[in-house]
C-alpha positions as CSV (number, residue, x, y, z in Angstrom):
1,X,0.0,0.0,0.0
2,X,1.6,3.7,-1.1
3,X,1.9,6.4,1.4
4,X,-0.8,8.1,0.4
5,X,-3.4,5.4,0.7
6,X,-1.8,4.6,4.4
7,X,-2.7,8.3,5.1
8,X,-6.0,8.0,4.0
9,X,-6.9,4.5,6.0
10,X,-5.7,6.0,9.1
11,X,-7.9,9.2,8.3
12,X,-10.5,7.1,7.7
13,X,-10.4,5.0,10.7
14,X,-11.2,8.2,12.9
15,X,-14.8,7.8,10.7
16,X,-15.6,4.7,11.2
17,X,-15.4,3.7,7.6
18,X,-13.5,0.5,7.5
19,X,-10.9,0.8,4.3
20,X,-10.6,3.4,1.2
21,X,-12.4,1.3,-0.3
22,X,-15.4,1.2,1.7
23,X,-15.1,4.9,1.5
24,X,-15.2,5.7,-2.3
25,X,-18.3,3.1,-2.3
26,X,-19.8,5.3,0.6
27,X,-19.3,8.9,-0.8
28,X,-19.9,7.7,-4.8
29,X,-22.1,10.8,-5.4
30,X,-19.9,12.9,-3.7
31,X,-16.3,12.9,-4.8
32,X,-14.5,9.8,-2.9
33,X,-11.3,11.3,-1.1
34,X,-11.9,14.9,-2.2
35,X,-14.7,15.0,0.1
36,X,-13.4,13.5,2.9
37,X,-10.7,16.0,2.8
38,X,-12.7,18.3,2.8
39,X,-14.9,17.7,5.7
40,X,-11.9,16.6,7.7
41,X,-10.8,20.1,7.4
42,X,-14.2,22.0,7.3
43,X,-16.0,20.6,10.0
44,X,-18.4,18.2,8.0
45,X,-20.6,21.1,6.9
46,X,-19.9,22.4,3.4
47,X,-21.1,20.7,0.0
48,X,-20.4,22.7,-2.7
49,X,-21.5,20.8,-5.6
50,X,-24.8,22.7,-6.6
51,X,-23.2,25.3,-6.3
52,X,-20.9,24.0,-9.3
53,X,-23.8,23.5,-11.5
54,X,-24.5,27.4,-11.6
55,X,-20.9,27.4,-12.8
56,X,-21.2,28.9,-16.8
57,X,-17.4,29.3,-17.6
58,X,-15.6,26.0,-19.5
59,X,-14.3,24.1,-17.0
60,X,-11.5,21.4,-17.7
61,X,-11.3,18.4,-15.2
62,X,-8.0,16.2,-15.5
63,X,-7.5,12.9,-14.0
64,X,-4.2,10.6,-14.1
65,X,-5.0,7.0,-14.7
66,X,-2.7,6.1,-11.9
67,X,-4.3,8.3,-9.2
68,X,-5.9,6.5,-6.4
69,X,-9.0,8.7,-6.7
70,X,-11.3,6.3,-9.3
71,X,-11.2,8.6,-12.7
72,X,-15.3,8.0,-12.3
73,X,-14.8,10.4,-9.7
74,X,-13.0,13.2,-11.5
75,X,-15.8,12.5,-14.1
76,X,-18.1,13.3,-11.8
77,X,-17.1,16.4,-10.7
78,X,-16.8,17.9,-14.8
79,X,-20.2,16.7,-14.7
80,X,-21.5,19.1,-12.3
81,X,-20.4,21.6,-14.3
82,X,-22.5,23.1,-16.9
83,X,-19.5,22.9,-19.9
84,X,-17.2,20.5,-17.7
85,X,-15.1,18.7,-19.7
86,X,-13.0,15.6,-18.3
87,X,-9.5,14.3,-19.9
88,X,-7.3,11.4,-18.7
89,X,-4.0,11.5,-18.4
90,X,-2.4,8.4,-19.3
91,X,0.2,7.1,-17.2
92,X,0.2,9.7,-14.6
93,X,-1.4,9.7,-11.3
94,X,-2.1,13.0,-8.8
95,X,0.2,15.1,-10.2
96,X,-0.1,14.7,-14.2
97,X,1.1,18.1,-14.9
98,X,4.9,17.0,-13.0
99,X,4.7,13.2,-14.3
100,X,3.7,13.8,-17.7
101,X,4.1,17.9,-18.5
102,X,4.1,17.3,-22.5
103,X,0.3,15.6,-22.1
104,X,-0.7,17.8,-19.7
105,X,0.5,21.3,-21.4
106,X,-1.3,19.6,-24.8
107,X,-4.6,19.0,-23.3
108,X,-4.6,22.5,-21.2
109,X,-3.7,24.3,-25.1
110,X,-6.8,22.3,-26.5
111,X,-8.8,22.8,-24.0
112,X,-8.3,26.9,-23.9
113,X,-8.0,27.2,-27.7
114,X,-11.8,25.4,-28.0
115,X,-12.8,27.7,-25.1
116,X,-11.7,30.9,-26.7
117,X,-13.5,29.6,-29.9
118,X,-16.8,29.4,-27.9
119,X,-17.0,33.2,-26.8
């Protein structure tokens, strides 16, 4: 198990939920670890996500296919937005614009050239 999946279990555990997991399969309509994060650090009281949906401006959603965040997630989150778009990175995990900066500059370029064209 990588660091970052140790941290997570051990967050978890203060939750009840029994493994990450468990934990993706609980939150599924509400971001996996992003939310957890979030309501470790916010007290459990903020949910954001209609909020996103009154969101007008192109919005790009990137995912690594490594990440240990499910890409169903990420998805899930462009899809709140009213012109969310989702890309995967391949072969990159959390941090696709370090691990793979060629794929990740190319989709960014795309993604703001088709957004300028749409003003």
């Amino acid at each position: 198990m990588g660091k970052e999946l140790q941290f997570y279990e051990a967050a978890l555990k203060t939750t009840g939920v029994k493994s990450p997991e468990d934990a993706i399969l609980e939150v599924k309509d509400a971001g996996g670890w992003m939310v957890h994060a979030m309501y470790f650090s916010l007290g459990l009281k903020y949910d954001f996500r209609d909020e996103l949906k009154k969101v007008k401006a192109p919005v790009l959603v990137l995912h690594g296919e490594k990440d240990v965040m499910p890409s169903s997630v990420s998805q899930k989150y462009a899809d709140y937005f009213l012109a969310g778009k989702f890309k995967l990175i391949p072969g990159a995990s959390h941090f696709p614009f370090s691990e793979k900066p060629e794929e990740f500059s190319g989709v960014v370029a795309a993604f703001l050239k088709n957004s300028r064209s749409l003003e």
